[in-house]
N, C-alpha and C positions, 0 to 999 in steps of 0.2 A: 526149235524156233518158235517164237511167238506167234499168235494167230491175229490175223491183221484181216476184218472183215467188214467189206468197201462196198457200201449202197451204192448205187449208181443209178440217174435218172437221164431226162432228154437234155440237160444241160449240157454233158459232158460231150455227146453226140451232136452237136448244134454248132459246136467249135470246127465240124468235119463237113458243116455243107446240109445236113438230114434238118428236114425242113421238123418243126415238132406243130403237134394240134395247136396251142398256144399260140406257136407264130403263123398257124392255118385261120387263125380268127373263129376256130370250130369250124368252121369251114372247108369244103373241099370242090372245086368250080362252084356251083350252086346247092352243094349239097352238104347239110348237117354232117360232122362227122358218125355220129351216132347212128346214121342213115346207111354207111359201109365200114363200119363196124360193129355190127352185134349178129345176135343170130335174126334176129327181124327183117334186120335188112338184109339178110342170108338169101332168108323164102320169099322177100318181096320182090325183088332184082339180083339174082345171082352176078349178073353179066358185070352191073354195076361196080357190085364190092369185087369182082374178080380184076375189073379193070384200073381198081382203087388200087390194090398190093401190086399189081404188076408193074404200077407206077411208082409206087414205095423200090419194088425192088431193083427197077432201072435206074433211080437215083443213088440207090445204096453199091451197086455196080461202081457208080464213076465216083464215091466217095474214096476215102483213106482215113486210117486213124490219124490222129492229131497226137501232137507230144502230151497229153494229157493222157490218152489210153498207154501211149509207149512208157511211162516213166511208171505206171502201176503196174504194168507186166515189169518193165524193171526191179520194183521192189520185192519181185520173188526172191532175188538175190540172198534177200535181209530176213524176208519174212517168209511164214505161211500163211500166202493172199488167199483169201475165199470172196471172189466178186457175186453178189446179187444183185443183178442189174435190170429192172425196168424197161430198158430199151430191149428192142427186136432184131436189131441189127446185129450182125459180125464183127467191128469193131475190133470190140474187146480181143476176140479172139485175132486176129488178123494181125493184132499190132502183138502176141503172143503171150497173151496170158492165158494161164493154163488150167484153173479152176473158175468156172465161171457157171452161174444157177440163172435162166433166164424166166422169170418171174411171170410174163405177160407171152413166154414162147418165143418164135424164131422165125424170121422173115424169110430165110431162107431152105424153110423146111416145111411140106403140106402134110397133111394127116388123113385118114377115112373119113367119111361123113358115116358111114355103118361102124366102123369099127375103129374106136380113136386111140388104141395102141399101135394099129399099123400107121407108122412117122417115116417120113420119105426127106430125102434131100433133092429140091428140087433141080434139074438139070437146065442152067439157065434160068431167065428173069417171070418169063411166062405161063400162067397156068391159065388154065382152060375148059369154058363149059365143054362136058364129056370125057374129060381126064378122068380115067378111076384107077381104082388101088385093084390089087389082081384077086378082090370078092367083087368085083364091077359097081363099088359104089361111086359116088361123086369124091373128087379130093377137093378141100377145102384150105384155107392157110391157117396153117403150125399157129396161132394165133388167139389168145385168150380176150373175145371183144367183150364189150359194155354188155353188163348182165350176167356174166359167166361165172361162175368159182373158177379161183386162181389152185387149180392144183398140187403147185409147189410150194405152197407159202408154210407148211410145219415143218417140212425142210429147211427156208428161209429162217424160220425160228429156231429149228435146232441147231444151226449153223451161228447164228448170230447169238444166241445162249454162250458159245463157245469161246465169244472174243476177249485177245486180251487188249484188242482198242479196236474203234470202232470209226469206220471213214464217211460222212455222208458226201456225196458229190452230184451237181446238179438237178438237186429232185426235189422241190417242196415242202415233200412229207405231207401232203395236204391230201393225196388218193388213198383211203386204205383197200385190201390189209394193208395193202407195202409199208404206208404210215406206221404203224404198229409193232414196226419189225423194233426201231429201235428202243422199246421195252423192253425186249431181253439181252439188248446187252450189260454182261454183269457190272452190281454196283461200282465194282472199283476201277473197272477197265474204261480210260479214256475217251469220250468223244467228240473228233473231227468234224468240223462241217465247211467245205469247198463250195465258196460261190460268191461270184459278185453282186447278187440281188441279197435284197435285204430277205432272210428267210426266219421267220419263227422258229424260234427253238424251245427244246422240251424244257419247262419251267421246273420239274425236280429234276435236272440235270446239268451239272457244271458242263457246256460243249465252247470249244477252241474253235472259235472262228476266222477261216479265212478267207476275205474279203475279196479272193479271186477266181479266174475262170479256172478250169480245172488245169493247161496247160502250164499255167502259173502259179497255178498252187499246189500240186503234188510234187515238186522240187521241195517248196516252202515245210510239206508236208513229212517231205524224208527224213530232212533235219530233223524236224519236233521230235521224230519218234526217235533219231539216234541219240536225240540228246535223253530221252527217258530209258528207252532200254537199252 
């Protein structure tokens, strides 16, 4: 089977209700997002950034994927999907697809603050100043904030070195690394870019665009690639 490997940003998640920083105006009530996202605002106010994800995670609770997630777990049918997605959320998984690399980590999974191999799935929407992992440190959220290295991203690259086309679906490409990834996809292997904002694309690179939300366009998207391979 061919390898079909699918960027994915907060575009695609935005169709399901998941509010994004963007449409937060940077903003979260009074507060910079950068303020309960980084490790800064870790050590300045823990309670804060705790009450930040838990609020992430009650919304992401009463979300669903949208027919945009469902039609790329679809296409496992046809293809070998490798999703690298951006987003924190379950989604992807949810609506069932089956290889997914999450880039920025997982909303619904906390980690050590001493020891950041021990990775926990959390039970429920809630975590909590004095939650610890069973060396009694603090857990914190599964979560890569402003400031950090992205641990996953030469995976991300080796994965994306591998395509034989290549999908962008609601993401900018404006953050790197993530930006970055589609560098390696190979010279002759095709690329996809899903979305109705007018988005820059990579100037050495012929990219097929479609002018829709992801719902709308990974139908649109199926076609292309049956009609190529």
């Amino acid at each position: 089977m061919k390898k079909l490997v699918v960027l994915t940003g907060s575009g695609i998640s935005a169709e399901s209700g998941i509010r994004t920083f963007r449409e937060m105006g940077g903003l979260w009530e009074e507060y910079d997002v950068h303020e309960v996202a980084s490790p800064q605002g870790w050590e300045r106010d823990r309670e804060l950034v705790l009450r930040f994800y838990n609020e992430r995670r009650k919304q992401l609770m009463d979300a669903s994927p949208n027919p945009g997630h469902t039609a790329l777990a679809e296409l496992e049918e046809l293809f070998d999907v490798e999703i690298i997605t951006q987003n924190v959320d379950n989604l992807h998984e949810r609506a069932g697809s089956s290889n997914i690399l999450h880039l920025h980590g997982e909303l619904t999974k906390v980690r050590s603050t001493g020891d950041p191999n021990l990775v926990y799935e959390l039970d429920g929407w809630e975590l909590k100043d004095g939650d610890t992992c069973e060396k009694g440190h603090q857990l914190r959220p599964h979560i890569v904030w402003f400031g950090e290295a992205v641990p996953l991203i030469e995976d991300a690259a080796r994965i994306t070195s591998q395509a034989d086309a290549c999908v962008v679906i609601g993401t900018s490409l404006a953050v790197y690394p993530a930006a970055g990834l589609v560098s390696y996809v190979p010279a002759d292997a095709p690329i996809y870019l899903i979305d109705p904002n007018d988005i820059p694309v990579p100037q050495h690179r012929e990219v097929d665009v479609i002018r829709e939300k992801a719902s709308v366009g990974v139908p649109i998207l199926k076609e292309k690639l049956l009609e190529r391979f």
